[in-house]
N, C-alpha and C positions, 0 to 999 in steps of 0.2 A: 621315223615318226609313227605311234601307234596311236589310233582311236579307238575310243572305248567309251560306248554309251555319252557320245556325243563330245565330249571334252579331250583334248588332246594331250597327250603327256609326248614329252618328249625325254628320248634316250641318250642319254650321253656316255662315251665310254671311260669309265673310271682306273684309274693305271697307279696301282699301290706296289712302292718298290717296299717290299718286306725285308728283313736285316739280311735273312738267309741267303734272298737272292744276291746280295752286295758280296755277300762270302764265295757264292757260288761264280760269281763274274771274278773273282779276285785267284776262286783255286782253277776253275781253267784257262784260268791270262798265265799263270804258273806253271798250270802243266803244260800247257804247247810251248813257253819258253824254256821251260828245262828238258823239254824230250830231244833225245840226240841227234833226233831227223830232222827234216826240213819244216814238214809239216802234221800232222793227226786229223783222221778222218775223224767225224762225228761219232762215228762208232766205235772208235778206239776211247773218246774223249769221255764216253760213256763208259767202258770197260774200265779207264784208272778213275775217275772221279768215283762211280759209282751215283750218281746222283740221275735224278726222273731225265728223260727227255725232252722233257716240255720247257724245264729249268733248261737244261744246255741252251734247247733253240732261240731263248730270253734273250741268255745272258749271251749268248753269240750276237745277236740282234743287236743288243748295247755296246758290246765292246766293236763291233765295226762301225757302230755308229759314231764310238770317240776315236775313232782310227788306229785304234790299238792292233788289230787282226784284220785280215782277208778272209775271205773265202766263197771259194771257187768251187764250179760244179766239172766234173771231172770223170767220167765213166761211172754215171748215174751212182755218185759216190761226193758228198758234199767235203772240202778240204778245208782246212784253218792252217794259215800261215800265221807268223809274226810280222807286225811290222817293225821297222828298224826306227827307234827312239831318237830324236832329234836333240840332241841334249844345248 
């Protein structure tokens, strides 16, 4: 809450999923399922996507949120697993 010459305005945090970010949660749910290892560190996920960091840390943030991936902190080194699809 901020005051300003007496009247109060109140802050609210506004949360716009833009098309890009919907692509960007879609190509690295892709790439850590098609990579041949277990899992991809963030900074690998960064090296194939090629896309900002800030985007990965989103779209990370979303797809664990639908339980799609894990991820684990691991020799100050953040990990993305898959999870296994319940069909």
């Amino acid at each position: 809450m901020m005051k300003e010459e007496g009247t109060v305005i109140k802050m609210k945090r506004v949360f716009i999923d833009e098309p890009g970010q919907g692509l960007a949660r879609k190509g690295i749910l892709e790439t850590i399922r098609n990579s041949r290892r277990r899992g991809l560190s963030i900074i690998e996920l960064k090296w194939f996507t090629g896309a900002d960091i800030f985007v990965i840390l989103e779209a990370l943030k979303q797809l664990q949120k639908a339980h799609l991936i894990s991820v684990r902190k691991r020799h100050a080194v953040h990990w993305c697993y898959p999870l296994h699809e319940v069909a």
